[in-house]
N, C-alpha and C positions, 0 to 999 in steps of 0.2 A: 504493500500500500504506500503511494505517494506521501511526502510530507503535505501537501493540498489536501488529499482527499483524507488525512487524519484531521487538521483543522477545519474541515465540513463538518465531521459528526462526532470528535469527541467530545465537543461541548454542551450535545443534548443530548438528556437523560437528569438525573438526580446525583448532581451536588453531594458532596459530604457535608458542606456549609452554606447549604440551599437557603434555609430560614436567614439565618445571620446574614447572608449578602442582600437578602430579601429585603431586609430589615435597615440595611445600609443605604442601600438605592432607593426605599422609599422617601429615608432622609433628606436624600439630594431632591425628590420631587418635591418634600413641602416646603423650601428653599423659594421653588417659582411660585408653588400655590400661594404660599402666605402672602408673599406682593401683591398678586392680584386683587385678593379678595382684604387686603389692609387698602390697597388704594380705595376700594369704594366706599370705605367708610369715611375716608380724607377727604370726600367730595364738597359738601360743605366748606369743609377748612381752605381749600383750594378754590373755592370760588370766592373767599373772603380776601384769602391774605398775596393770592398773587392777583385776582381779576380774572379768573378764569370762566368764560363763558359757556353752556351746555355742550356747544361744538366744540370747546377747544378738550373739557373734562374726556369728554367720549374718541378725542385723539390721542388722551395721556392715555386712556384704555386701551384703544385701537392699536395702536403703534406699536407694542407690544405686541398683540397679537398677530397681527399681518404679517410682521417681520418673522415672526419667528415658525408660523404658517406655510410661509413661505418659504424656507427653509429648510424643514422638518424632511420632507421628502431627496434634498442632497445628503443632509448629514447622512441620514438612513444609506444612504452608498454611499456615504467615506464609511460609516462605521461601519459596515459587511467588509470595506476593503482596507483599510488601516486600523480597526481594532478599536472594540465601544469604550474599553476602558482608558484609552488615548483622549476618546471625544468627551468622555463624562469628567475628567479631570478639568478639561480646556474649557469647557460649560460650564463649570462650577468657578473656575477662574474670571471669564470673561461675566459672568450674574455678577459677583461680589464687585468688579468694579465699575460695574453699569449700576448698581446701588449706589454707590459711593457718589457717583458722578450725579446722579435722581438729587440723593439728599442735599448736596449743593447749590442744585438750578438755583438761579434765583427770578428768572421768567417762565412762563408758560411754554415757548418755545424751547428753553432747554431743557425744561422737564420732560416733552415731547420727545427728543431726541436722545435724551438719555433713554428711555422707556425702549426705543427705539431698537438703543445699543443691546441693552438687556436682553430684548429677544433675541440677537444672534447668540448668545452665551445661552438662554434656555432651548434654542431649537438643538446646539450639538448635547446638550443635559438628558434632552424629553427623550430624542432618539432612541437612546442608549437603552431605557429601563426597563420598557416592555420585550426588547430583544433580549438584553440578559435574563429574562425570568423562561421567554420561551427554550433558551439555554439551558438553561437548570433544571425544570423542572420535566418532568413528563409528562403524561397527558393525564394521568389519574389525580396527578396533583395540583393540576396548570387551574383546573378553574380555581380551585378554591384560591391560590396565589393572584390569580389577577383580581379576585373576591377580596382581599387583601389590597393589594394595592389602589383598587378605588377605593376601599375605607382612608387609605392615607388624604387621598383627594378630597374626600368629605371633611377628615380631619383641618386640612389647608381654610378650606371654607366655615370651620367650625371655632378654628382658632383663629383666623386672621382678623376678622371685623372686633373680636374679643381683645385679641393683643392690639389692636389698631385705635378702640377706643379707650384702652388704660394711658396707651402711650398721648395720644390726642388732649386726654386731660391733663397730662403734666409735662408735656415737651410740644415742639414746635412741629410742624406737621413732616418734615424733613426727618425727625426720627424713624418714620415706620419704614422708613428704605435702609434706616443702619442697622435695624432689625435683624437685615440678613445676612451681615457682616460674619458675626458667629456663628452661626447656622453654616455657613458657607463653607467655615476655617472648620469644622467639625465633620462635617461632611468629607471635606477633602482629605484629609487625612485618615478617614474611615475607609474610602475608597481604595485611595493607592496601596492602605494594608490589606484589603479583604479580596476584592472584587479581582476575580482571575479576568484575566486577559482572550477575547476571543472575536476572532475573524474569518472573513471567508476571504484566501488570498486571489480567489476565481472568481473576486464581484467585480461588477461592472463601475468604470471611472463615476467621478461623479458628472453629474449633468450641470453644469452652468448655466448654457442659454436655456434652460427647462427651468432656472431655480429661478433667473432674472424676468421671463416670462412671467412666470406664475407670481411671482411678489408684485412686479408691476401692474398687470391685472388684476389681482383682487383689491389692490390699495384702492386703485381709480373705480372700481365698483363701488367699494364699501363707501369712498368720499362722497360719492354721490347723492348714496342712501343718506349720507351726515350732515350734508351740505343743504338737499333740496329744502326741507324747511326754511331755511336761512333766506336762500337766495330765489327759491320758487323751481319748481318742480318742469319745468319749461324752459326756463333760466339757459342761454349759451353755455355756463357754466357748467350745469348740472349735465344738460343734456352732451357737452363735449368728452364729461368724466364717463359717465354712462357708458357711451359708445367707444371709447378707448378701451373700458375694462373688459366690454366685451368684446372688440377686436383683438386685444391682445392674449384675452383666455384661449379666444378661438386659433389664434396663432398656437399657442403653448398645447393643445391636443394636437396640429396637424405637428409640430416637432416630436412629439413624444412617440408619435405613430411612425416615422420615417427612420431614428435614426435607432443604432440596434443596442443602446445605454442609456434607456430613458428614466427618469427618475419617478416615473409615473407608467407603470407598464397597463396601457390601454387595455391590452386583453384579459385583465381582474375581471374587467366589467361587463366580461361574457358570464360572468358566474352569476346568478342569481342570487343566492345566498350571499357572497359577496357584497353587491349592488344594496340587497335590504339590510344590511348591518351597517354599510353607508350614510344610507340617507337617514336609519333611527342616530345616528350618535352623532352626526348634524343639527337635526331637530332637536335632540334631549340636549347638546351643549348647545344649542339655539337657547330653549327654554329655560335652562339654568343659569348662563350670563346675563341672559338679556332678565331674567328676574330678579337678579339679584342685584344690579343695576338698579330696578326699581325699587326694590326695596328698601333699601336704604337710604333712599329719596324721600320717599311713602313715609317712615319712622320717624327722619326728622325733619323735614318740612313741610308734612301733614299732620302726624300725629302729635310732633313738639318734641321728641325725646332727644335725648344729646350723644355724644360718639356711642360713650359706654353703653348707655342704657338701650344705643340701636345693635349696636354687637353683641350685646346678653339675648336681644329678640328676635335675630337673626340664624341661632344658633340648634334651635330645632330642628331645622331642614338637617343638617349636615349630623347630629346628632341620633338623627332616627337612622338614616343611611347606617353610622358607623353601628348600630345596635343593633340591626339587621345582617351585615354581614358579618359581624364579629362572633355570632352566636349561628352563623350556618346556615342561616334560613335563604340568604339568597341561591347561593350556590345550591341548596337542598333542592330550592324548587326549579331552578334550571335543568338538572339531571334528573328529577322528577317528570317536569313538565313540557320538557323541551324548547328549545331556543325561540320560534316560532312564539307561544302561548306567551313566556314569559315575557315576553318582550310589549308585545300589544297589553297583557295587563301590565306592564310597568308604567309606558308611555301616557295610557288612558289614565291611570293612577297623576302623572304628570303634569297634566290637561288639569285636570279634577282639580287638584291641586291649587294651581294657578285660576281655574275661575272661581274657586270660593275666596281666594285672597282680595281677589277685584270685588266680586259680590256683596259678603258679609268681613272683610277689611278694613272698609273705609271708616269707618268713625269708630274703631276701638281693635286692640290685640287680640281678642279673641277669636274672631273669624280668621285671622291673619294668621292666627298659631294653629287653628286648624287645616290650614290650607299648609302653612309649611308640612304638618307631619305627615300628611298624606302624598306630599309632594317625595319628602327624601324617602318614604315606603318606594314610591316607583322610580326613582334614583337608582336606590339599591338593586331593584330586582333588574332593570333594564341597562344601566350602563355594563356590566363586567357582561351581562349575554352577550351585546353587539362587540365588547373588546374583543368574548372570546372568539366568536364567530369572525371577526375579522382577519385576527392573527391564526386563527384556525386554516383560514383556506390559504396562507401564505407559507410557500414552502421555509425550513429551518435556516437554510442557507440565504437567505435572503429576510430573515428575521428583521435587520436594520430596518428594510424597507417597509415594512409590515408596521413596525413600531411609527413609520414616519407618517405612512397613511393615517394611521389610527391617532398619531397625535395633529397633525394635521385635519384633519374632522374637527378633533375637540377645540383648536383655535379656533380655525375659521368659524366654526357655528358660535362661540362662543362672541366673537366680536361683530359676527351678523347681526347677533341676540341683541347684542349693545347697540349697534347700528339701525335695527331696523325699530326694533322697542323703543328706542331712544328718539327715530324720527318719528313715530304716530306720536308718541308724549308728545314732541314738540310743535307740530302740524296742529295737534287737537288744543293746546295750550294755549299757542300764538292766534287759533281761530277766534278763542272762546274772548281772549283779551285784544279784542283788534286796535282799541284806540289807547293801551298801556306803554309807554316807550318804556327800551329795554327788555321786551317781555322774550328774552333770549334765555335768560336766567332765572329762577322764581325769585331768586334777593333782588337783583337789579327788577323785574318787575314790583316788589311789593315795594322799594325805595321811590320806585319812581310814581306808584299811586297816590291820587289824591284823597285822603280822607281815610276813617277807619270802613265806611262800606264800600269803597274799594278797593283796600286790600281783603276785606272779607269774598269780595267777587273774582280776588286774584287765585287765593289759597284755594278756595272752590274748582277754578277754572283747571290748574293744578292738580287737585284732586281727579277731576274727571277722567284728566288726561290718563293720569295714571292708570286707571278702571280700566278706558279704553284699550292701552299698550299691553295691560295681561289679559283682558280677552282675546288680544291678536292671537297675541301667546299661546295660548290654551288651545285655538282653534289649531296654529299651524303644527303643534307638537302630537295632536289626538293624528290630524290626517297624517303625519310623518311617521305615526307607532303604526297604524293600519297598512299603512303602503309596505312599512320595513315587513312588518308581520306577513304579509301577502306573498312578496317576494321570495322569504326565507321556506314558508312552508310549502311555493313551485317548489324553490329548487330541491327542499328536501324528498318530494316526491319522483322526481326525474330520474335518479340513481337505479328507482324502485321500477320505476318502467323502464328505464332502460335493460337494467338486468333482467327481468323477465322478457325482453325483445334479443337477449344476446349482445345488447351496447350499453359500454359504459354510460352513465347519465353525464360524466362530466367531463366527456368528451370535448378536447377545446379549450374547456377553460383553463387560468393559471397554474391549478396541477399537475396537470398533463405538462405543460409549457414547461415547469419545473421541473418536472422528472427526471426529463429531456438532458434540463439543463445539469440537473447536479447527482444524478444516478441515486448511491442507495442514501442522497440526503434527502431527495426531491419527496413531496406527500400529494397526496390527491387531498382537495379541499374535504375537510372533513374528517381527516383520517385523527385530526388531534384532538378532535371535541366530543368525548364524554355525550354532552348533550344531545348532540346530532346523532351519535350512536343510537343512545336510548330512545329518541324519539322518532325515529326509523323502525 
């Protein structure tokens, strides 16, 4: 045996030190999570103490996200072909000094661009994690593992608004970015001792014009979505972003299809299964960014509560997730129920969620606490189905790439969430307040009301908005669990008719392709998920 073809398949299977690196690399994730979900509690703070406007808040967001989005899918072939624990060391390098750089801005602009920076350090970080765990573990153990690792993710969301509003009450709003300082230097040196080293030396180079492609177009899409309010939805402006981002998407498919190293291999999306674990973890981090986004709007410039007391209230969602998988029940019912089932109840759970918050939310915590724990119920059962189902149908060998797709979903839905939540709120705000100057911002609109009935007309107008933006929500997250659902359980049947016709069912798609490509490392979609099994 080749020294290549030992580095294909010695690294999957079961770890002597599975749990413990498990445990290390989730570390390095809640590194990125906490920023995220600390920034949005900052929002207030940032609209006071630099003047930052609804547009400019949802670019300190975005920017982040896009970048690193966009990205995710190169790292994923450097790490197959230079080695995840190279990339996760350099990502955790490159976050602590895109912090460091955040805490400093002293404008909007440079906040922006710090954020910016940050995401290239968490695309080569996210990469890494889900490909070392498909490394390590095997398939009897993989779900419960990525069952685990989305509790870290809940955990990120669970502590960060928490650590974000202790820090907000006694330090300047630049602390929650030194936050990650430690976190970082803890991490890194937990890494370079634990975390073995693994590559595939037969991956393909990275893709460049596919990386600058894809970042380029989604920016100019999403600015569009963040912009139209602002500038009007017809606007030169708007409509010139619009059409760039879809020109240039459409360029980055016909490149990805032409050349024979693309960082996006078009023929995944012959798989059905595939396709619906796609579009649900789109949708679900559609519906969890962009909610969470609201919410802590909703807490403290509707309800009145302050950083702390919106981080203590925010803390449900993320809490019921970690109390569901931590005790088995997700994973339980996956292998119980199948990928397919659970998926549509998690989604629906999702939806539900989010329209009791709008519904029975608005004028007190307790509709709102309702909706959160129903919400992180179908968090739990439906994010780690669609991880595993993703990374399931991705051969071993190509695991980076897998990981890149699947954290690539969770950005971009994630900053859609912000993006597109963010412009009904402000469309429906700016309508309801048409003769308010300033009504870009809820502070600049209630500064610049006359009298106390109209800022009581502004907070209202505010209010609505909000309603509005998680009914979207609700709506686009129920029809994205049905579709995912629809798709998963075709494809799961095709296998079944094919073998009784004498043809494989997944004939074609990236299984096969893989095979092809890496011999006894290649898998046929499916072959690694538990679930898919049983529910066949």
């Amino acid at each position: 045996m080749t020294a290549a073809a030992e580095s294909l398949q010695a690294p999957v299977g079961r770890h002597p030190q599975r749990w413990l690196i498990l445990g290390v690399i989730c570390l390095a994730q809640l590194t990125v999570l906490l920023d995220n979900t600390i920034l949005s509690v900052a929002i207030p703070s940032l609209n006071r103490e630099l003047g930052a406007s609804a547009t400019d808040i949802q670019w300190m967001i975005n920017a982040y996200s896009l970048v690193q989005s966009g990205l995710l899918l190169t790292a994923g072939n450097a790490a197959d072909r230079y080695g995840r624990k190279k990339l996760l060391v350099a990502g955790l390098a490159l976050f602590g000094i895109g912090s460091l750089a955040a805490a400093l801005a002293e404008t909007s602009g440079q906040l922006i661009a710090a954020r910016a920076g940050m995401g290239v350090g968490g695309a080569l970080l996210m990469t890494t994690i889900l490909a070392v765990i498909m490394q390590i573990f095997d398939e009897t153990e993989r779900v419960k593992a990525i069952a685990l690792w989305s509790t870290v993710t809940s955990l990120g969301f669970a502590a960060g608004p928490l650590i974000g509003g202790v820090m907000l009450d006694h330090f300047w709003w630049g602390a929650i970015f030194l936050i990650n300082l430690p976190v970082v230097a803890l991490a890194l040196v937990a890494v370079i001792a634990l975390v073995p080293e693994s590559k595939n030396p037969l991956g393909d180079r990275p893709d460049l014009v596919g990386a600058l492609l894809s970042t380029i177009g989604m920016t100019a899409s999403v600015y569009a979505i963040i912009s139209g309010p602002e500038h009007g939805w017809t606007s030169a402006q708007v409509i010139a972003s619009a059409s760039a981002g879809v020109l240039v998407l459409g360029l980055f498919v016909l490149w990805e299809l032409r050349i024979p190293y693309p960082m996006l291999d078009m023929h995944f999306f012959r798989d059905q299964r595939f396709v619906g674990a796609v579009a649900g973890s789109i949708l679900v981090a559609f519906g969890m960014g962009g909610s969470l986004f609201l919410l802590t709007q909703h807490l403290q410039f509707v309800l009145g509560y302050g950083p702390l007391d919106a981080g203590l209230r925010t803390a449900p969602l993320a809490l019921t997730i970690i109390a569901l998988n931590m005790t088995g029940v997700g994973p339980r019912l996956l292998i119980r129920l199948g990928t397919p089932v659970t998926i549509a109840i998690g989604m629906a759970l999702v939806s539900a969620g989010l329209g009791a918050i709008a519904v029975l939310g608005g004028e007190s915590y307790g509709g709102m606490f309702l909706g959160l724990v129903v919400m992180g119920a179908g968090i739990a059962l439906s994010m780690p189905a669609m991880a595993n189902a993703i990374m399931s149908a991705i051969p071993p060998a190509k695991a980076g790439v897998g990981a890149g797709i699947n954290g690539t979903l969770a950005e971009f839905g994630n900053g859609l969430g912000v993006a597109v939540l963010g412009a009904v709120l402000n469309s429906r705000f700016a309508a309801l307040v048409p003769g308010v100057a300033g009504a870009a911002s809820l502070p600049a609109a209630l500064a610049a009301a006359d009298g106390a009935d109209e800022r009581r007309r502004v907070s209202e107008a505010f209010a609505s908005g909000l309603e509005t933006s998680q009914l979207v929500g609700a709506g686009a997250v129920l029809a994205g669990g049905l579709l995912a659902a629809l798709l998963l359980r075709r494809a799961e049947r095709a296998p079944a008719a094919g073998a009784a016709g004498g043809i494989d069912g997944a004939a074609g798609g990236p299984g096969e392709r893989a095979g092809k490509m890496t011999g006894a490392g290649g898998a046929e979609p499916g072959d690694h998920d538990p679930a898919h099994k049983s529910a066949t």
